[in-house]
N, C-alpha and C positions, 0 to 999 in steps of 0.2 A: 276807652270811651269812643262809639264809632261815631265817624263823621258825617256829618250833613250830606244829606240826599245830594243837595246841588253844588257842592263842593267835587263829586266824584262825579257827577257828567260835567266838569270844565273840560276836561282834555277831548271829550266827543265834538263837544262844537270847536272846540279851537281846533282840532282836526275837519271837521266839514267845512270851515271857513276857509281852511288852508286849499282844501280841492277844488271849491269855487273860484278862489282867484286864480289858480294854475286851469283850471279849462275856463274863465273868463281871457286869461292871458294867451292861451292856445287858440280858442276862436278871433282873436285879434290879429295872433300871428297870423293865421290861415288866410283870414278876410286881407293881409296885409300883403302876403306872396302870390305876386302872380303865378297862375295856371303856366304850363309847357309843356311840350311833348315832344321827346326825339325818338330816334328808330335806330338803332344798331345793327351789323351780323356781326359773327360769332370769326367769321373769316370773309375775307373777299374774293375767293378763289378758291376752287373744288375741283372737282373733278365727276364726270359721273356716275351716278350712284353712290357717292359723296355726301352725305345730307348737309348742310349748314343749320345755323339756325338764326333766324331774327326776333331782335328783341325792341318792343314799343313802353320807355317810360314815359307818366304821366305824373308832375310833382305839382303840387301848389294847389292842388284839388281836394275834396275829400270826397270825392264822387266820380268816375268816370265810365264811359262805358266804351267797351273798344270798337274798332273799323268791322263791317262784316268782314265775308267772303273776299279773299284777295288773289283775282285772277292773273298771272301773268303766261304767257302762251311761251311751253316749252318748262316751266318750275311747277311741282306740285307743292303749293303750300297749305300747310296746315294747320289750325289752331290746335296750343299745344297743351294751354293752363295759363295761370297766372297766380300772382304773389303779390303782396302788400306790406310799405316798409313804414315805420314812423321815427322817423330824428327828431331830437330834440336840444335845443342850446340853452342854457341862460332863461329854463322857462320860455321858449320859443320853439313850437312843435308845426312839422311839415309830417303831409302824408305823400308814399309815392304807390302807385301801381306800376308794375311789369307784368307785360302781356308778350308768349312768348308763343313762335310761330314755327315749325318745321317745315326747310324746304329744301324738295327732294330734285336736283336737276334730272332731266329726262333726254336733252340731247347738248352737244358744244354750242359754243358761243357766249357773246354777254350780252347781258338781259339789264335791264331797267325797272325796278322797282318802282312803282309813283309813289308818291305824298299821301300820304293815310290819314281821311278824316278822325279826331276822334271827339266824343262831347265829353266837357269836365265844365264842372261848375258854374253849368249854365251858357258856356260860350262852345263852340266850334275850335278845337286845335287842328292844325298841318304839322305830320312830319315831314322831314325832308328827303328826295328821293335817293334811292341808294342803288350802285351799281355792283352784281356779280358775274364775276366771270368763271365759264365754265369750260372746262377745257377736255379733250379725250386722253387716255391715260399712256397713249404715245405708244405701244408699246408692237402696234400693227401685227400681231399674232397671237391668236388665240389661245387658250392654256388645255392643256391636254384633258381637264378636267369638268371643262362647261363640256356640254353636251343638249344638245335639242330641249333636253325639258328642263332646264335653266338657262332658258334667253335673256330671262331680266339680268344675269347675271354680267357686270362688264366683262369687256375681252378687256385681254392682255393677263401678265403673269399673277396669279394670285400670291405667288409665294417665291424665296432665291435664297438659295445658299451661297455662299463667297467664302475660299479660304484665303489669308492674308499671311504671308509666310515676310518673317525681319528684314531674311536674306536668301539665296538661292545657290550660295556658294560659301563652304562652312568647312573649319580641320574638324576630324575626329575629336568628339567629346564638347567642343564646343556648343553652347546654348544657341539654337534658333528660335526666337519669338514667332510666338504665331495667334492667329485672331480667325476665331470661324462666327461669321454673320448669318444668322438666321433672319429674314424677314416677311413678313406678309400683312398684304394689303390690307389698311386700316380698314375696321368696320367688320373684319373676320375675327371670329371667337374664336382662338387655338385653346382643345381640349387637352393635347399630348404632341409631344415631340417624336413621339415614336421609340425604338430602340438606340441604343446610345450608341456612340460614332467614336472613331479615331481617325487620325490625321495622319500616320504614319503607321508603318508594316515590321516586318522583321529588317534589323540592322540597326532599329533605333528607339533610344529610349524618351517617354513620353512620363512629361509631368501631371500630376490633375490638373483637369477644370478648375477654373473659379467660378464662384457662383457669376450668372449670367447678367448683364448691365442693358438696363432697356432704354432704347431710345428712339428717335421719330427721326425719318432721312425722308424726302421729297425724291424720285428716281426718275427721271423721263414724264415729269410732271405728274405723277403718281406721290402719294403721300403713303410709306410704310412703317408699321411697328417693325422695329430691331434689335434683336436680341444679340447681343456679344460675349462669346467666350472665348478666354484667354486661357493659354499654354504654351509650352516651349518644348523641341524634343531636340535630340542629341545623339548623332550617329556613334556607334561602336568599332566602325569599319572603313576606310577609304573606299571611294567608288564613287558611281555615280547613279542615283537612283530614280525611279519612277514612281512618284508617291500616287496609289489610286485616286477616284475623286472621294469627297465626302457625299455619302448619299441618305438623306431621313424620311421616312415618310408619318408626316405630323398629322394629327386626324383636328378637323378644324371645321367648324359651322359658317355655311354659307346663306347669308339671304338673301331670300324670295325677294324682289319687287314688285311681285304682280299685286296690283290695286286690285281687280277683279275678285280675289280669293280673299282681302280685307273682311272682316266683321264689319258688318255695315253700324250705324248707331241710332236705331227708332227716334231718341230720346234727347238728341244733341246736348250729349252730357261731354262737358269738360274732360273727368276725368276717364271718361272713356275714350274720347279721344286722345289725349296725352298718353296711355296706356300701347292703345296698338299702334302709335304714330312711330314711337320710339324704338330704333333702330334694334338695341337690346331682345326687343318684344316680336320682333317681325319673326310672320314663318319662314325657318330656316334647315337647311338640310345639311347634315355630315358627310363629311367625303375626306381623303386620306390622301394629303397630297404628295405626289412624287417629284423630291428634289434633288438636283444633284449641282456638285459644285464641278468646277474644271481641276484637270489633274498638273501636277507640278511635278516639276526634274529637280533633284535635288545635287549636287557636285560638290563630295566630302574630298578631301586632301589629305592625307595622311601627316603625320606629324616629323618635324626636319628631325636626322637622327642627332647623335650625339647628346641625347637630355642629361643633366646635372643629375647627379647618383641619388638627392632625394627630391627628384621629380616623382610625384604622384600620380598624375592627369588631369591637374587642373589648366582650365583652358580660360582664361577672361581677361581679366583685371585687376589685380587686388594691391592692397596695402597693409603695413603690419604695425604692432606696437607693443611692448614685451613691458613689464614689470616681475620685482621679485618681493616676496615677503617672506620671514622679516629678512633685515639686511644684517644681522649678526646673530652668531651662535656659537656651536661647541661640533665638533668633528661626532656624526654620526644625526647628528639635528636634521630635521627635514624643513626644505625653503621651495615653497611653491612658488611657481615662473605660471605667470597670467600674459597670455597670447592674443592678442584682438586681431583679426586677419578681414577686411570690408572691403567691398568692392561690387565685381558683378563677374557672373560666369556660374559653370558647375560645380555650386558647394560642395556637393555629395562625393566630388573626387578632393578634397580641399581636405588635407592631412594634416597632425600636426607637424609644428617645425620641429628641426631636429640641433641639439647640440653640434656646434663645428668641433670642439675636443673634450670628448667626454669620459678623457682618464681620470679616474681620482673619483668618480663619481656615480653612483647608484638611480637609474633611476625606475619611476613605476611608471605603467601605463597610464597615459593622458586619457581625460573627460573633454568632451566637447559638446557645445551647444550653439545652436545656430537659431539667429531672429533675424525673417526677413521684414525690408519694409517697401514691399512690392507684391500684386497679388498675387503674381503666379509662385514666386521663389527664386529668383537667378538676381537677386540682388539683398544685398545684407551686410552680417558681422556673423562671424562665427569664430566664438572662444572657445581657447583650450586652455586647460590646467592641468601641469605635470609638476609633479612633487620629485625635488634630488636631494640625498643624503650624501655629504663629502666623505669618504674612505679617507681623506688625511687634510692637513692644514692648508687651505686655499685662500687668496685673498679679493680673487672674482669669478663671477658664472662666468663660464665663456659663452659668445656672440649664440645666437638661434638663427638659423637657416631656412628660408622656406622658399621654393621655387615654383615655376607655371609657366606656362606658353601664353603670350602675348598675342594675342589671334590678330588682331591692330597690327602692329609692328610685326610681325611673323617673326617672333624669334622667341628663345627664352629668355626669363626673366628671372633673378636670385637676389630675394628678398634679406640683408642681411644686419640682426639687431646688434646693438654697441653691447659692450660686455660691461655686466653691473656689477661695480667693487663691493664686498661685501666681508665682515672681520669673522673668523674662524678661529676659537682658543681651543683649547683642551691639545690632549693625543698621549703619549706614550711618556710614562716620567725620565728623565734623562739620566742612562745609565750611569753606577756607579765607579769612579775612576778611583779606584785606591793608593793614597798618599805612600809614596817610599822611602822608609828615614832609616839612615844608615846608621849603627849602634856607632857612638862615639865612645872611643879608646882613649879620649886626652884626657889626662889629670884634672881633676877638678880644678875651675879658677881660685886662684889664691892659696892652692896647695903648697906643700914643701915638699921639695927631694926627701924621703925617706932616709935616715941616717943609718951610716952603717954599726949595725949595733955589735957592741965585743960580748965574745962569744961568754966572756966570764963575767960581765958587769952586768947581773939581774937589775941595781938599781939603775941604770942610765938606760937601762929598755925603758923601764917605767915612768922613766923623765919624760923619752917623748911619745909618751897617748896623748896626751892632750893637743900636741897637734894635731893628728889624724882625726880625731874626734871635732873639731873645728871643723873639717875643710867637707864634710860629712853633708847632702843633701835629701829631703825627704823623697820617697818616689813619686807622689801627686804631684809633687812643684816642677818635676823636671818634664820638659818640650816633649820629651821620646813619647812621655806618659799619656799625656792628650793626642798624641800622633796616631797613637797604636787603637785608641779607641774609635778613630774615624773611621777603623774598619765595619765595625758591627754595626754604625749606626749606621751608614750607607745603605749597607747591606738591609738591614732591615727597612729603610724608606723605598727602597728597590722593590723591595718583594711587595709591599703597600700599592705601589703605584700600579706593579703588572696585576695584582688583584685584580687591582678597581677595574683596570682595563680591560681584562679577562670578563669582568663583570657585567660593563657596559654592552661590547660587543655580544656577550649570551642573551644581554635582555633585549636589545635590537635585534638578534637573529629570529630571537621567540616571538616578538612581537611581529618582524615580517613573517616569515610565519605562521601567526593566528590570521593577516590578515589575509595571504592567501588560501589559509583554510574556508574564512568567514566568504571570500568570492566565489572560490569553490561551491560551496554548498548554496548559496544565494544563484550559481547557474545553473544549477542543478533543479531545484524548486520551478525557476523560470523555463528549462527545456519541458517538464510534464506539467507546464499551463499550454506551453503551444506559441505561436508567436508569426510575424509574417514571414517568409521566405529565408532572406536574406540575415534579417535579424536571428530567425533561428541555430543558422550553421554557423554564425560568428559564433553565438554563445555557446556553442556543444567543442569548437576548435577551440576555443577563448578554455573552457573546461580541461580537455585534453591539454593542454599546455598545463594549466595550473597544477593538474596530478601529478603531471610529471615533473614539474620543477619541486613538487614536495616531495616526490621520490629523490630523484636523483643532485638535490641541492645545485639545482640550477638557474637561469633566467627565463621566465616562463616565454621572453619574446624571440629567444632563439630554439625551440622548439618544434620541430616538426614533424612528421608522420613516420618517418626508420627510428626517430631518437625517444618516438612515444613507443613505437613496439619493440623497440632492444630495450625499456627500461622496463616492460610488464611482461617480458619473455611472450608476445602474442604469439600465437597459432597462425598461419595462412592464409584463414578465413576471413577473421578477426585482422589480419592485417590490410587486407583487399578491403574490410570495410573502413578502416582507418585513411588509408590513400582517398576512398573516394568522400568521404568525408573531408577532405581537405580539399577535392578537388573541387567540390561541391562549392565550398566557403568562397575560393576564389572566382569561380565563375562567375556564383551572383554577384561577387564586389565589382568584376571587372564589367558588367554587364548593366551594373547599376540598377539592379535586381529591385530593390526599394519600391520600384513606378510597376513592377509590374502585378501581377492577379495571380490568384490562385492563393491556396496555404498550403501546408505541409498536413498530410493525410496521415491517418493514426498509426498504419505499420511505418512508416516512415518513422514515426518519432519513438513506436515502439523500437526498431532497431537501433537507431543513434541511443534509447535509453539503456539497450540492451549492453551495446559497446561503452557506452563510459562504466558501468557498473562492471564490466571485467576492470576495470584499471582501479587495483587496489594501492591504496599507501600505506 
């Protein structure tokens, strides 16, 4: 049954009653807030050719109309637009206007803005006067890039490079912070940086960029955007060096201030003036600016001799922290040892630690992974994981070792961990010792002398059987009987236990084993994708090691280039390419090869492909 007409327009008027009171209640508010008007700038202090801008609200009105024309001799000011706000509280609504003005100084000094009529709601409002100061940009020489037909444009530097080096006196390997400042004068559009830069030459190795951090620096009373990149580089060599400058030429839009050349505006439209007033909008011309920073002496020191035999070339800081899992097993089990090594310095030479005695113990090559939390990289954690299997019954890891050069204290430093107890069962069943039991000759307990029997009395032999028969033991019951069996049974738990043993060690052999087969072939895949530099000739020597420890059942870590080519009988040629392949591997390491450019080009990787496919297993 549908409802009455006027039952379904109740909600319309109960709704247009509701908007009556809230704009009765609005117009109350309004009639109820006095009118005012202040004047802001954006800043108090410019520079020339510097725009600022000023701003005129007008609240408590719902009408206003702004000041004309506002002359002050020496500022071009300009109208620029205006906006309109409305707050509301509790049913209590104000209106405001901003009116906002661009103004361009034209020479130094401070100026005095007056008190700006404006009308609102029927009365006359006064801002209050405001003072700006204009200053020159200090810099009393001219930049190589104004020239005659850009006069509007200020003197002084448009643009400055700065390199900010940690320190200026460094050992080999050790981390130098450094900071290159790009900046230029606010109000310049940078299109491009230009070509990209570095900070250092040959002898030393360079981290990437971070992406770039912008910020605002005031410089000799100039106001400039700056750009900041961060990196660190790392000599190779003792000496002392001459780092060039850094030089970019950044292409960057410069504007026009010539009034003359302005769009004039028939029409004195608003938005046409806010359009061409606006800095953004002005005609402007490209030009490439030429910057160069000042050049720095760098003084590397070589490192003190005598380093600890598993010194790597780390150079910083650090500290360590070792666990093992699990903490019990059986002889041939494998217990990975977790390394945490933080601090600050060159990770990249940051190796793992090494056993202090690692008889009795098996181990494989460590994984490592490093997180920094810094942006360049010379500060972090970097973990390793090395798996050891015991060759016999041990009752703890021994200590881990890891050392570095203290660039601080100038000396070395040997990091070393406590040793973790840990329970080992199993190994070899304990050979069998066979019991010795002497055949006893005594008369049986309880026997009798044997009588001497007459040679003619048949019946007095037969008197005495029945003693002998008495004194008579079975053979199970007697000691000798279970003595002599302890031979075979031994024997046979002997031969049980060398089984099993025999057993154990076959299937840990075949399983190390598949697993250097499974590496093998996983670096093999990886050498014919390609890889960067450094990464590539570890994997191709990492490779070579592993054939040959499947050849000649050996340790793939003591391996190296005579002991790969006496295990694959090489040829001469094939050995020459073997040597340099190894030499290869250790230069980029030593050189910290990682940071730098280039890849390995396809005959390159066709012949390392070429050389490990001679090395058959």
């Amino acid at each position: 049954m549908p409802f009455p007409r006027r039952n379904r327009s109740l909600p319309l008027w109960i709704a247009l009653a509701g908007a009556i009171l809230v704009l009765l209640g609005a117009s109350r508010s309004l009639r109820a807030d006095d009118a005012k008007a202040t004047a802001v700038l954006t800043d108090s202090e410019t520079v020339i050719g510097q725009p600022v801008q000023m701003q005129i609200k007008v609240t408590g009105a719902r009408g206003a109309r702004p000041p004309g024309a506002i002359v002050v001799d020496g500022l071009d000011i300009r109208y620029s637009g205006q906006s309109q706000m409305i707050e509301g509280h509790n049913f209590s609504f104000s209106y405001s206007f901003v009116y906002t003005y661009t103004i361009m100084p034209e020479r130094p000094g401070t100026f005095q803005i007056p008190p700006q009529r404006v009308a609102a709601g029927g009365k006359t409002l006064m801002t209050e006067a405001l003072t700006l100061r204009v200053v020159d940009d200090g810099a009393g020489q001219a930049d190589e890039d104004a020239d005659e037909q850009t006069q509007s444009v200020p003197r002084g530097r448009l643009g400055f490079v700065d390199v900010v080096f940690g320190k200026t006196t460094a050992y080999v390997g050790e981390m130098i912070p450094v900071e290159v400042r790009i900046g230029f004068r606010s109000g310049l559009r940078v299109e491009s940086l230009g070509e990209s830069f570095t900070v250092a030459g040959q002898g030393f190795t360079t981290l990437n960029f971070t992406r770039p951090r912008e910020t605002r620096q005031n410089i000799g009373g100039q106001s400039y955007q700056v750009l900041i990149f961060k990196t660190a580089i790392a000599a190779v060599r003792s000496g002392k060096f001459e780092l060039p400058p850094v030089e970019i030429t950044p292409g960057v839009l410069i504007p026009r201030l010539d009034r003359s050349r302005m769009p004039r505006d028939p029409f004195n439209d608003p938005f046409f003036q806010n359009f061409f007033n606006d800095p953004a909008f002005m005609p402007s011309e490209r030009r490439e600016l030429k910057l160069k920073s000042k050049g720095a002496t760098i003084d590397v020191k070589p490192l003190p001799p005598n380093a600890p035999a598993d010194f790597g070339g780390a150079v910083g800081f650090f500290q360590m922290e070792t666990e093992a899992k699990p903490k019990s097993g059986e002889i041939g089990d494998p217990f990975t040892i977790t390394t945490s090594i933080t601090g600050r310095g060159n990770f990249d030479r940051v190796n793992a630690p090494v056993l202090a005695d690692d008889q009795g113990w098996h181990k494989y090559p460590p994984t490592s992974k490093f997180d920094q939390d810094d942006d360049v990289g010379i500060s972090g954690v970097k973990k390793f994981e090395m798996v050891l299997t015991p060759n016999e019954s041990k009752k703890e890891i021994p200590a881990l070792t890891f050392s570095f050069f203290d660039a601080a204290k100038e000396r070395y430093v040997t990091l070393r961990s406590e040793a973790i107890p840990i329970q080992i069962a199993g190994g070899s069943a304990p050979s069998a010792t066979p019991a010795s039991a002497a055949a006893s000759n005594a008369p049986a307990p309880g026997a009798t002398p044997k009588a001497q029997a007459k040679p003619d009395d048949i019946l007095y032999q037969i008197a005495d059987w029945p003693g002998i028969g008495v004194a008579f033991v079975p053979i199970y019951a007697r000691p000798i009987f279970w003595a002599l069996q302890l031979f075979p049974l031994l024997a046979l738990l002997a031969l049980v236990g060398w089984k099993w043993r025999q057993a154990r060690l076959g299937d840990r052999t075949a399983r190390q084993r598949a697993k250097l087969q499974r590496e093998a072939a996983e670096l093999e895949k990886r050498l014919r994708k390609g890889s960067a530099p450094q990464q590539y000739y570890a994997d191709a020597t990492r490779a070579v090691q592993l054939k040959t420890a499947l050849a000649e059942n050996v340790n793939p870590n003591v391996v190296d280039a005579d002991l790969a080519a006496l295990a694959f009988h090489l040829d001469e040629t094939m050995r020459r390419r073997l040597d340099t392949l190894f030499q290869k591997k250790d230069e980029l390491h030593y050189s910290g090869g990682r940071n730098g450019h280039g890849e390995v080009s396809f005959e390159q990787q066709q012949e390392v492909t070429e050389l490990i496919d001679q090395l058959r297993v």
